[in-house]
ZAMARLO-178801 format. One record per residue (C-alpha): residue in one letter; z, y, x. Coordinates in steps of 0.2 Angstrom, whole numbers, padded with zeros to 4 digits, always signed. Layout:
BEGIN
aZYX
...
//
This chain:
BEGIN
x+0510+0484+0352
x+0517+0476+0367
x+0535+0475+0377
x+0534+0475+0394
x+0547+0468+0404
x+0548+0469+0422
x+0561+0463+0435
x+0559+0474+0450
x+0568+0483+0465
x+0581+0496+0460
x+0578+0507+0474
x+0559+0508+0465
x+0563+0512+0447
x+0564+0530+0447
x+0546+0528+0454
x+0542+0519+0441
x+0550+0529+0428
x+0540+0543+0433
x+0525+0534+0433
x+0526+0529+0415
x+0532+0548+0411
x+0515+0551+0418
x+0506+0540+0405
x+0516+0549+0390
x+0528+0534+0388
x+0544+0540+0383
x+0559+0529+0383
x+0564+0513+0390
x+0579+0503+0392
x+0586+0498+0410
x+0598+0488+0415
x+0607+0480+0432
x+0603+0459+0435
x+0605+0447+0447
x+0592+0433+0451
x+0581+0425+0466
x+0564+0420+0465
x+0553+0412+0481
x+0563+0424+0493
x+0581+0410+0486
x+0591+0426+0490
x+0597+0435+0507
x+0606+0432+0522
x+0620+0445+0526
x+0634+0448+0538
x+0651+0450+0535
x+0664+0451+0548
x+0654+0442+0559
x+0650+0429+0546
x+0635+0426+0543
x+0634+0422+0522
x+0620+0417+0512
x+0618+0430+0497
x+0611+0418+0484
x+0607+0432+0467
x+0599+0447+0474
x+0600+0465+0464
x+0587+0468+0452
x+0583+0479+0440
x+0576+0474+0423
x+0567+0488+0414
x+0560+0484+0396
x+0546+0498+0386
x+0534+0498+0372
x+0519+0503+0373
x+0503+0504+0358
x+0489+0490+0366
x+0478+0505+0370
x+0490+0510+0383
x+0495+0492+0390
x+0484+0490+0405
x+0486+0509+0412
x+0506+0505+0410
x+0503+0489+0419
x+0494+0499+0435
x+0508+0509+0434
x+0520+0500+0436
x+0512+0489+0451
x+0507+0502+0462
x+0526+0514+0459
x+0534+0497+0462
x+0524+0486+0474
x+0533+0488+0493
x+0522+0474+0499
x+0536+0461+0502
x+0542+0446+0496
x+0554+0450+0480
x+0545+0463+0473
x+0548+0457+0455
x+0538+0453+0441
x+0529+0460+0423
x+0530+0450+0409
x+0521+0456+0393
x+0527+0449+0375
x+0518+0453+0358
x+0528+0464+0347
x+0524+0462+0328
x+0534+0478+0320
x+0543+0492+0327
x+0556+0503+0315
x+0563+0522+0319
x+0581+0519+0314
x+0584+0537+0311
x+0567+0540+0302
x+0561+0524+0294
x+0547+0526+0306
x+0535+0513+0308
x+0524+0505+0322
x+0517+0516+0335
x+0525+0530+0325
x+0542+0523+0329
x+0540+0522+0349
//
C-alpha cells in the first residue's frame, strides 16, 4: 500500500476527486494549506496597494491506494489537476506498512 499525498490547486480538487471515484478509490482526507513553491507567492491589489501575497491556497489531499493501483491513481491525479502553470502542486508517495478498519478490525487492503 501506498499514501499519496498531493498539494494541489483547490479550484481542481473536485476534478480530481472524481477521477479517483473513476479508479474505485473511495475515500480521502482533504484539508485547506498555505505554502509557496518556485512561483514565492502572488502579487495582489488592494486599495490601490500593491501587496505581495507570500503563502498562496492550496489544498492537500491524502488517499491510500493497494500498489496495483498506484500508478493509475498517479495519471489521475496529474491530468484532473495539471492547468499547465506555474503552482500546480505536487504528488508525494510514502510506503504504508499496515492499515486497520477501526470499526471492523479490518486489515490491509481490506481496511481501505
Amino acid at each position: 500500500m501506498k499514501k499519496i499525498e498531493i498539494i494541489m490547486r483547490p479550484f481542481r480538487m473536485e476534478n480530481v476527486k472524481q477521477a479517483l471515484a473513476d479508479l474505485g478509490i473511495q475515500g480521502m482526507t482533504v484539508a485547506e494549506a498555505k505554502g509557496f513553491g518556485r512561483q514565492g507567492g502572488r502579487k495582489e491589489h488592494y486599495r490601490g496597494a500593491e501587496q505581495h501575497v507570500e503563502f498562496v491556497s492550496k489544498v492537500k489531499i491524502e488517499v491510500v491506494v493497494d500498489d496495483a493501483v498506484l500508478d493509475q491513481a498517479v495519471d489521475a491525479i496529474i491530468n484532473a489537476a495539471r492547468t499547465g502553470q506555474v503552482g500546480d502542486g505536487k504528488i508525494f508517495i510514502y510506503p504504508v506498512e499496515e492499515a486497520i478498519r477501526i470499526r471492523t478490525g479490518d486489515r490491509g487492503t481490506e481496511a481501505l
